[in-house]
N, C-alpha and C positions, 0 to 999 in steps of 0.2 A: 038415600043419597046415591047418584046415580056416580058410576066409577069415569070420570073425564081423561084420565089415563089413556093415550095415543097409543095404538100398536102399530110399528113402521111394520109394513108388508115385505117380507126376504127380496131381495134383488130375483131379480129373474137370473138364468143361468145361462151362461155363456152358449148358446147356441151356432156360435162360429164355426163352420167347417172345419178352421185349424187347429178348435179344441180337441181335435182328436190328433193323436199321436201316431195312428195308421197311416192320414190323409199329409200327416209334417213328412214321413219318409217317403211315402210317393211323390210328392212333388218334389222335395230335395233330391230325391234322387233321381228324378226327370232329368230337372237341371242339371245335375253333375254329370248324368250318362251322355246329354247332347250336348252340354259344353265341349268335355273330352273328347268325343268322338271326331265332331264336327272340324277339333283345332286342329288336330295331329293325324286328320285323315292321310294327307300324302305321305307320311314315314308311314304309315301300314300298309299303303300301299307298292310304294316300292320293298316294305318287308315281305310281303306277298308274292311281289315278281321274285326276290331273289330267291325264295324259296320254293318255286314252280321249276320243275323240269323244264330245263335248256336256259336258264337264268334269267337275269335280267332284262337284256336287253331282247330277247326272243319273248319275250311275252310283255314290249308295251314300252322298256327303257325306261325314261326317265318324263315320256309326254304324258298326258291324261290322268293326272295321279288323280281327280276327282272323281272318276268313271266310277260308278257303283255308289257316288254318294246317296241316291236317290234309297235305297236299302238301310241305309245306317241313321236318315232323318224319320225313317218309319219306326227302328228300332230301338233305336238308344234308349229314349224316355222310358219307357214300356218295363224296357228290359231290366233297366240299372234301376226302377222303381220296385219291380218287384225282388231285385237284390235284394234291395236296403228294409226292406218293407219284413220280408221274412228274415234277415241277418237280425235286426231291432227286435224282432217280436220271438224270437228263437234265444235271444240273449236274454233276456228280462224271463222267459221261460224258464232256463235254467240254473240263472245268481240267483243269489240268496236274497231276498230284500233286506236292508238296512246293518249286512253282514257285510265285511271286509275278506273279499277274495283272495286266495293265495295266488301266487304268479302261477303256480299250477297249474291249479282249479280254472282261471283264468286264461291262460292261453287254451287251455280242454275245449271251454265254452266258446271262446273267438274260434277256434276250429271247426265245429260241429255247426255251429250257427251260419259259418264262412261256407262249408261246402251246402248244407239245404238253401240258403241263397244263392248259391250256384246253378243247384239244379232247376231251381224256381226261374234264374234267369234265363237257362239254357232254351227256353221253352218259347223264347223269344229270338234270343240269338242267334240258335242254328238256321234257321233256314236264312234271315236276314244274312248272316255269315256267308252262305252256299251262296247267294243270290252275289253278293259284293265281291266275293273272291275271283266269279265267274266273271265278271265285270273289269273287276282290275287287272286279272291275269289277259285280258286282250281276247277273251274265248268271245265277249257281245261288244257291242258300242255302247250298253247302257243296263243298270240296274235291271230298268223295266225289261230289254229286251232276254236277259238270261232268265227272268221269272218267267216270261211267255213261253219261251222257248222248254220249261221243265214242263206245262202245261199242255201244251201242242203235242208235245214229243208223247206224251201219255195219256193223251183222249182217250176218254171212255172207263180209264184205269188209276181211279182214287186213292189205291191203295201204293200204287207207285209212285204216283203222283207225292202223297208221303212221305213215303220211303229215298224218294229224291230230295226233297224239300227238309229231310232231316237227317241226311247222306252224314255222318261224320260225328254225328253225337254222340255215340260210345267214348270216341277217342275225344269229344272236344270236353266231354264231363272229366274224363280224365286229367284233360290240360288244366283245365278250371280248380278241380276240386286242391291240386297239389298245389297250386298257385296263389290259392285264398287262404290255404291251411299255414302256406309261408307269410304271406303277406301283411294280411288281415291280425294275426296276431304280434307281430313284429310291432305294426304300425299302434294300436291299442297296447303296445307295452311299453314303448317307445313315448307315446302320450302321458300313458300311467306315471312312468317314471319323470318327464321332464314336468307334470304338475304338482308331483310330489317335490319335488327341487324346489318349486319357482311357488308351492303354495297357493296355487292358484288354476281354473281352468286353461289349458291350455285353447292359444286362438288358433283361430281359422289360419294363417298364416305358417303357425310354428307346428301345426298339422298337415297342410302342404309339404313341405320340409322332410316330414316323417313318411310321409306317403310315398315319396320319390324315393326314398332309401330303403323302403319295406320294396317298393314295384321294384327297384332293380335290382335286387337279391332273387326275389319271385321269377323275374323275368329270365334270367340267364337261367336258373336251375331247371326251369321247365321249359326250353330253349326245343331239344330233341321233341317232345309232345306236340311243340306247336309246328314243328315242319313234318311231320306223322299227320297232321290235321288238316294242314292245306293241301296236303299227297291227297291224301283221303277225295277229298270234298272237290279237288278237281278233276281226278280220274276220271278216265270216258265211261268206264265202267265199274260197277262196283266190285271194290276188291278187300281182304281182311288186311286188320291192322298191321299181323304179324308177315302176312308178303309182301308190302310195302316197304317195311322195315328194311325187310330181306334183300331186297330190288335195291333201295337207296346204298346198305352197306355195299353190296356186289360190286354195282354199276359205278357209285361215287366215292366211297371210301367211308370211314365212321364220320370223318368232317364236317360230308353233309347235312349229319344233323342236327351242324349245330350253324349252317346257313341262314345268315338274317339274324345274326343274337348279336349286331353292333345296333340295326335301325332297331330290335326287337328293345332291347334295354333302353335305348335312346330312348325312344315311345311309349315307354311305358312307366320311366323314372321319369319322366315331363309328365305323362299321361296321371302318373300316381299324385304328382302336386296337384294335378287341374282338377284329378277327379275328386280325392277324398280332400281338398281345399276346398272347392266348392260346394262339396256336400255338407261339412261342417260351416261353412259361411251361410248355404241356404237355409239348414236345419235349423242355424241358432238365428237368425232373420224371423225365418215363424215362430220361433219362439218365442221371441222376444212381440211380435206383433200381437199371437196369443195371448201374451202377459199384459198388455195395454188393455185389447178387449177385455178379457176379465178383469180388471182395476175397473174399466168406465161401466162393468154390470154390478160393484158393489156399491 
């Protein structure tokens, strides 16, 4: 008697790009880097002039806050992807699976994960950085023309050529690492805590929220780093951290260090809603798209 017993064949497996959880942070975090950038270009740019030698209005005022956009539509995506990309894969690294983290252990891990995404993005951003500051500080009329101009200026010599193009990244890893170590953890406990209340994932919205009050803690404390970084990266000439330092107390007083930490906060407690709101809107978007594909593959 022969067995008429039907075997259903296994669904085939979600072969979708978005099954991968690599591919969900690169694009979320596409998104979130040129969302934010693009929105609140002109407060960084007149944060930029007020913190350039001779102020504001000696390097551009209050016209062309757009000048150097052409640099940060190159960068953003790239950059804030491969944030989010090693921040995600550097966290899931070091939690425990299906163990309940101490706040501890947990801010440790958002720290350590915050700065190797830093460094990951820096890798992107510095030069993009040099190119847009040169731009908005009034030194080119455009993006392109300050990148030619690092080019022309060092025909023949590759190595300068570098060495120009990545003018300020000691100090700008520096700005970063301190920055992410406040923020990024703030923001992820601040989460923790309001879904433990509410019992529930916290949304895209009430993560915006968190972002903007994690960025403007982050923002003001590492205020001094970031006018140390536009010193840097506009100088005609390359010079150390520590005589710039030196130069700004002499010449301007301790003050100036902390020049451009109203647009600096401004920009970056907006900057924090748009950026990590959007990131968690776009991530859970893929995921949620991910989650239909694989339903319609079983």
């Amino acid at each position: 008697m022969s067995d008429s017993t039907t075997v259903t064949p296994p669904a085939p497996p979600n072969t979708s790009i978005l099954s991968s959880p690599y591919v969900r942070s690169l694009i979320a975090g596409g998104i979130a880097g040129t969302t934010v950038d693009l929105s609140l270009y002109p407060l960084d740019t007149l944060k930029t002039r007020l913190q350039s030698h001779g102020g504001l209005f000696k390097n551009g005022g209050w016209s062309g806050v757009y000048k150097g956009v052409g640099s940060v539509i190159a960068g953003s995506a790239p950059g804030a992807a491969l944030f989010f990309v090693t921040y995600e894969q550097t966290k899931l690294y070091l939690s425990s699976p299906g163990k309940e983290e101490s706040k501890s252990k947990a801010a440790v891990t958002h720290m350590v994960a915050a700065s190797f995404g830093e460094v990951a993005a820096c890798a992107v951003r510095v030069p993009t950085e040099v190119v847009k500051q040169r731009a908005q500080a009034a030194q080119f009329h455009s993006s392109w023309a300050a990148l030619k101009n690092i080019f022309t200026a060092n025909t023949g010599r590759p190595v300068a050529i570098w060495r120009e193009l990545y003018r300020g990244w000691g100090v700008t890893v520096m700005r970063e690492i301190p920055f992410t170590m406040i923020q990024f953890p703030l923001w992820e406990a601040a989460k923790r805590w309001h879904g433990n209340r509410k019992g529930r994932k916290v949304n895209a919205a009430e993560s915006a929220v968190f972002g903007s009050a994690s960025g403007a803690v982050a923002a003001a404390a590492t205020t001094p780093l970031d006018v140390l970084k536009t010193r840097l990266m506009l100088a005609k000439t390359k010079q150390s951290a520590l005589k710039v330092i030196r130069g700004i107390v002499q010449e301007e007083g301790v003050s100036a260090l902390f020049k451009g930490i109203g647009p600096r906060v401004i920009w970056i407690s907006i900057g924090g809603a748009v950026f990590l709101g959007a990131w968690d809107f776009a991530r859970g978007t893929l995921e949620r798209m991910n989650e239909r594909r694989t339903k319609a593959h079983v």
